[in-house]
N, C-alpha and C positions, 0 to 999 in steps of 0.2 A: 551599464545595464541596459538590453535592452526592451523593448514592448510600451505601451502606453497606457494611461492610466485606466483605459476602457477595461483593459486585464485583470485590473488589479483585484473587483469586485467578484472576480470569478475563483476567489481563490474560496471565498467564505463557502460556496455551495461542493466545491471540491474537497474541505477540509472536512468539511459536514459526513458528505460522501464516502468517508472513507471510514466511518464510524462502523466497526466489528456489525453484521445482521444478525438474528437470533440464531440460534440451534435447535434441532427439532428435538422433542421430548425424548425421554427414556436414554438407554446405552448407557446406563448405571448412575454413580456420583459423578463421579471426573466430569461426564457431560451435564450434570446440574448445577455442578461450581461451576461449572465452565461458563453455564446460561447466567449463573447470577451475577459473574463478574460484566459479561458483557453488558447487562442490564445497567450493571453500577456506571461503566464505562461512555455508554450510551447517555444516561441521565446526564455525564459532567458536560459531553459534548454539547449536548444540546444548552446545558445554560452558560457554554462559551459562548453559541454563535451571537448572542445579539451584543457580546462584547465585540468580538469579532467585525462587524458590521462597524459599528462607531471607528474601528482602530483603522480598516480599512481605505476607509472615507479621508481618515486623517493622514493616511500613509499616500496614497493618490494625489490631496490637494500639496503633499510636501514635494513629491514627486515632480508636480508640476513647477512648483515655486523654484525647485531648484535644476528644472531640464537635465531630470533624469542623474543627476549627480551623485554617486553611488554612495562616496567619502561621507557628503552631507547628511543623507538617510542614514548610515549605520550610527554614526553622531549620535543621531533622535534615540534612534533605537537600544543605542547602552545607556539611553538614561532614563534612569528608577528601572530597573533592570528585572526585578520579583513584580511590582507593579505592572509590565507590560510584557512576561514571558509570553502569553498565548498571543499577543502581537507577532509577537519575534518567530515565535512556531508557523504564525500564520504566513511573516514575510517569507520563511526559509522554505515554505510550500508553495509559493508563490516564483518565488525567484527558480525554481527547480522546474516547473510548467512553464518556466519563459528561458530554461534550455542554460540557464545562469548558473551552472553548479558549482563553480569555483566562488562566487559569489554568496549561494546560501553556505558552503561551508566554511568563511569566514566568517559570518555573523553567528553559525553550530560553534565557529571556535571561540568566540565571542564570549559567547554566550556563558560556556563552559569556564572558562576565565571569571566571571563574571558572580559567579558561584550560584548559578541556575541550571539545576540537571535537565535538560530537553525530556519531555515526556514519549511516550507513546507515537502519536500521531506526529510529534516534530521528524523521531527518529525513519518513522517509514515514509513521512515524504520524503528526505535524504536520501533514501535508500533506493524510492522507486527512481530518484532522480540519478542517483549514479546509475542504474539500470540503464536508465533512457539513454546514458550519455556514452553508456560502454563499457564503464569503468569497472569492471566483474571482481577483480582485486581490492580494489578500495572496497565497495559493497559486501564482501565476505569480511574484512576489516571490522568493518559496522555491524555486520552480523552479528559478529563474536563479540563485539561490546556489548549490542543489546543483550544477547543473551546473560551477558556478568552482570545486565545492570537489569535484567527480569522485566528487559522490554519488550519480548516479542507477545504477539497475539496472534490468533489465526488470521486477521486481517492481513497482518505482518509476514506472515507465510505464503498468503498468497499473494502480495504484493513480489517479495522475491521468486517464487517460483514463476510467476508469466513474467519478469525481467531474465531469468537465465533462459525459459524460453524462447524469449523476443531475441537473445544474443545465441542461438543455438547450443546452449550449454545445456542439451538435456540429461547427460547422466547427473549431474550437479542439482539440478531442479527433481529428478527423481528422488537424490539425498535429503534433499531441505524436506520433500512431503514423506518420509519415511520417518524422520524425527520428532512429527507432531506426538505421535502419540508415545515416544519416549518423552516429550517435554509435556504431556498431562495435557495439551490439546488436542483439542476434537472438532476435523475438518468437518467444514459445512458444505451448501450445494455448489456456492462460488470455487471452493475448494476443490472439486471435481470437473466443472466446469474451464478451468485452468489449465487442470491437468490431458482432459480430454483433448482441449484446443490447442494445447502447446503442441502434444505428442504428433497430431494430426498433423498439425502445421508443418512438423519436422520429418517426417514420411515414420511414425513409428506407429500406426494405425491399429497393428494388435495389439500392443503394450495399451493403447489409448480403450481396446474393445475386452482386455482385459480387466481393469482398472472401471469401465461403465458396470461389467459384471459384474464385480467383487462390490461395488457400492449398489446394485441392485441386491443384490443377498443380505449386505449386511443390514437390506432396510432401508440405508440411508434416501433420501431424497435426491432426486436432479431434478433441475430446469432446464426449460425447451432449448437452452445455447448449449449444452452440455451434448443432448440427441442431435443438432443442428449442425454441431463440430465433429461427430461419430459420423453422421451421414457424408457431408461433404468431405472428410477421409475417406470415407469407403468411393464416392464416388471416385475421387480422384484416381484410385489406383484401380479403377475400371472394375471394382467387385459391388457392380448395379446389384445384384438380385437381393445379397445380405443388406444395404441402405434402404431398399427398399421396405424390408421387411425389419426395419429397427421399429 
């Protein structure tokens, strides 16, 4: 394993981070369950982190004692196993930002063994982690678990859709945002903001000037990275006078 224990404290504001944002009012029920669960969601995060903090601290000073020795830490780690899941979430988030992924998903197999369902957040740091690292297969693999095991979230959506992005799999990534609202979710402004950037990025600039439209009509909200990614497509492909006038 590698990185050093300076790392390791960054994972608590990263897991935080990744905590589902609200949804704007109104677009019927769907979008009002959709607000209350995120509320529920948000509540449990927030009375992880200060467990979080403690576990981290503790996972750092083992780190140190044992120069980084991977064997020793998982050791720690399968023991009282329900007692320190959101540890174990937190290492699996940790070790996937330090490029480790073979690594968290032995301690996800751990885990699972272990007879501790990974929640939410465990699943999408995995996820972004096979992202980051490539692995586009393995990550549809996970997909399809989360989904049998009613773990995705809109967080989780957009976490995969800028990973197939970032791998240029965008007809795959236009799939996964086509699904939210057969699967009762309701994309928020990150959620277009994604979409924008990814499409741009990849030279799909109308698909991306489509896609600002339909979410201005439907009402929906964007943020300034959403206009900031429309513009600099447009710029790129030398169609100055429409960026100018977004």
């Amino acid at each position: 394993m590698s990185g050093t224990t300076e790392d390791v404290p960054v994972v608590v504001a990263a897991v935080a981070a990744e905590a589902p944002r609200g949804r704007e009012q109104g677009h019927g029920g769907k979008k009002t369950r959709e607000q209350s669960r995120v509320r529920e969601e948000q509540a449990m995060l927030e009375g992880r982190v200060s467990m979080m903090e403690d576990a981290v601290g503790e996972i750092g000073e083992r780190l140190d004692r044992h120069e980084h020795n991977f064997e020793a830490l998982e050791g720690y780690m399968m023991g009282e196993m329900e007692q320190k899941e959101c540890v174990i979430g937190t290492l699996i988030h940790g070790l996937c930002e330090l490029g480790n992924v073979d690594g968290a998903l032995k301690i996800y197999t751990e885990m699972i063994k272990g007879g501790v369902s990974p929640d939410v957040v465990t699943h999408n740091a995995l996820l972004n982690g096979y992202c980051r690292a490539g692995k586009i297969k393995k990550s549809f693999k996970l997909w399809d678990l989360m989904g049998k095991e009613d773990c995705r979230r809109v967080v989780s959506y957009n976490i995969f859709m800028r990973g197939l992005f970032e791998n240029a799999k965008v007809d795959e990534a236009i799939l996964i945002w086509k699904l939210l609202p057969e699967k009762g979710c309701v994309g928020d402004s990150i959620t277009y903001s994604v979409l924008i950037h990814g499409l741009c990025k990849n030279g799909y600039s109308n698909r991306a000037l489509w896609v600002l439209n339909e979410a201005k009509d439907r009402g929906d909200r964007l943020d300034i990275s959403a206009y900031s990614s429309m513009i600099n497509g447009l710029c790129r492909e030398g169609r100055l006078d429409e960026g100018v006038t977004m």
